[in-house]
C-alpha positions, 0 to 999 in steps of 0.5 A: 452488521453487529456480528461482523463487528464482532468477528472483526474484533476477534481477528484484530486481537488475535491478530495482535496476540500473534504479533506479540508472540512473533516480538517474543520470538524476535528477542529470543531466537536469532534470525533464520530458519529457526526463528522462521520455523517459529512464525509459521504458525503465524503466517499460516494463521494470517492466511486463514484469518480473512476467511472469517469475514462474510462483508467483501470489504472488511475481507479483502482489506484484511486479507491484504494487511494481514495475509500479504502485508503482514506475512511478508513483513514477518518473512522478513524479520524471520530473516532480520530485514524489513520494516520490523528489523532495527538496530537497536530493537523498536518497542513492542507499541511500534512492533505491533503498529508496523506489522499490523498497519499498511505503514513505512516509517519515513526513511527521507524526511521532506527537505529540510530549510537550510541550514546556518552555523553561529557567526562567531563559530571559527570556520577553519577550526570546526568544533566537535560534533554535537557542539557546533551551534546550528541555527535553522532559517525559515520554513522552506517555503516548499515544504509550506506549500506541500503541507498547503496541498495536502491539505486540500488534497484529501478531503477534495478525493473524498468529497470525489468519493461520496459523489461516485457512491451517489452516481452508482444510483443511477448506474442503469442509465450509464454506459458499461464503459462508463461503469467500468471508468467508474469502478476504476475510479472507485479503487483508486480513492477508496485505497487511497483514502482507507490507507491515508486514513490508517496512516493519520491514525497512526501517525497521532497514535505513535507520532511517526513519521510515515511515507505516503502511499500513493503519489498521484499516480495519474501524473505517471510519465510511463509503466515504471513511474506508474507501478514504481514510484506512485501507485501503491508504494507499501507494496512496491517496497514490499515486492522489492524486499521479498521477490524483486532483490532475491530474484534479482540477485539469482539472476545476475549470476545467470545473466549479468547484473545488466538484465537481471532486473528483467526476471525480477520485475516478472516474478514480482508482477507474478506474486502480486497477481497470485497475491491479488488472487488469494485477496479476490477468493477472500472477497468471493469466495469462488475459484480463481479465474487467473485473469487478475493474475494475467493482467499482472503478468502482462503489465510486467511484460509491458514494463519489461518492454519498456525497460529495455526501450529505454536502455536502447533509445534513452530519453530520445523516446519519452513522450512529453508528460502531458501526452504521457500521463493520459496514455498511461493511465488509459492503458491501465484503466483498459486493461483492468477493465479487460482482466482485472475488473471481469471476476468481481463484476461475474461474481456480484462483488462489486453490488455486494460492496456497495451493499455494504456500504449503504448497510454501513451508512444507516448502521453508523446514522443509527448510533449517532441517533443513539448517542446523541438521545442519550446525550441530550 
């Protein structure tokens, strides 16, 4: 454990290092393809990072900031779009945060209380702007009751989380279903609460403003709300920044702006189930299989399908959301178990993870044993 602790640290300041430079070229060369020719090194190196961790999860979650996350947003900037191109320029401190943090600055904040303007302001005659006197009313209550929720929200999901570790002890008497329920279970907290956690460290480190990355998606009313609007939305922004616009854009030449988004949602399933590949080798270390891939593939297929239902039918075929939500995420629970769970369970990454979790438990009871004999 201490020497992946110390490999990890190697990998964060080298990747910081690289970020810098990457700022550096940012200020010095102009956006395009000379400014892409100087990051390559950069996107190359983040490529090979991950490969110097041996603990499947401190891999696979580097491979996904650093190789996916972060080269995308690089592509990005070398082209001057993106999280990481402003106008005027962001500072070095959120440079480094935004490239190397799974994070989205808040674009639309909550909804704001409304708003009241000074009795005495002549409403005809309206005042400049920046001398009109605003005066807000009370906290929306909404907002109150959505902080309230979040609250609870997380906390509830790891407590859920520390109680799966705990039923994988008795996984010999389950059902493989059940496992495979399980594990689906697994993937959905642990991304959730590692991303919630980053985002909480961030947000009190450099007081932004960031966008959730998860939005209950187990209340997702079909595929497209599902993949679209609550599962993962870091890489739905990042998809629909490096593949879904471009594709899109290319395809309309080709066949019309009405159904070019049917292309774009493939190729950008396709690069999400190579980029999942690239981060199941990571974890691995063995040759792919492709099923991760096909399992994107085909849930692109079924939202390509769905898509084009609802322009013929329009709402006249949603089912109500208590039917909705149920069927949806059955279908992707299924379907995982059947493409995307497969090459982790053949391969023993599933026991290697849990393996490490346990070896982290001990490690960190082991320090706080230290520090506190030291303090007292």
């Amino acid at each position: 454990m201490e020497g992946e602790i110390y490999n990890f640290s190697k990998l964060c300041i080298t990747a910081l290092m690289s970020m810098c430079y990457c700022y550096i070229v940012g200020r010095t060369i102009p956006k395009g393809t000379q400014r892409l020719l100087a990051m390559l090194p950069v996107v190359a190196l983040f490529l090979y990072l991950p490969l110097n961790l041996s603990t499947v999860n401190l891999s696979g979650q580097t491979g996904f900031i650093l190789s996916w996350l972060g080269n995308s947003k690089l592509l990005l900037f070398a082209f001057g779009k993106g999280p990481l191109s402003s106008d005027p320029s962001i500072s070095l401190p959120c440079f480094l945060a935004i490239a190397c943090l799974p994070i989205k600055i808040q674009q639309t904040p909550l909804r704001e209380s409304p708003q009241r303007t000074d009795s005495t302001e002549d409403q005809t005659n309206p005042p400049h702007k920046g001398h009109r006197k605003i005066k807000p009313l009370p906290q929306n209550p909404e907002n109150t009751r959505q902080k309230a929720i979040l609250s609870l929200n997380y906390p509830t999901k790891a407590l859920l989380f520390l109680m799966l570790l705990h039923l994988y002890d008795y996984g010999d008497h389950f059902h493989p279903n059940v496992i495979l329920f399980l594990y689906c279970c697994h993937i959905y907290l642990a991304l959730e609460l590692i991303l919630a956690s980053i985002q909480a460290a961030a947000r009190v480190g450099f007081g932004m403003e960031l966008e959730p990355q998860f939005h209950e998606p187990y209340l997702s009313s079909s595929l497209q709300d599902f993949w679209g609007k609550r599962w993962n939305l870091m890489v739905t922004n990042i998809l629909r920044s490096t593949v879904y616009k471009p594709v899109h854009s290319a395809a309309s030449a080709v066949v019309g702006p009405k159904w070019a988004a049917l292309p774009a949602v493939m190729a950008a399933f396709l690069v999400s189930g190579l980029m999942h590949e690239l981060i199941f080798f990571y974890m691995g270390c063995v040759k792919p299989t492709w099923e991760v891939t096909w399992f994107f593939v085909f849930h692109g297929a079924c939202l390509v399908v769905e898509v084009v239902v609802k322009r013929k039918y329009g709402a006249k075929w949603r089912l109500p959301r208590a039917l909705a939500g149920p069927m949806i995420v059955t279908f992707v629970m299924v379907t995982a178990s059947w493409l995307f769970l497969p090459p982790l369970l053949r391969d023993g990454v599933d026991k290697k993870g849990l393996e490490e979790y346990a070896a982290a438990g001990a490690f960190i009871k082991d320090v706080s044993r230290v520090v506190m004999s030291r303090i007292s």
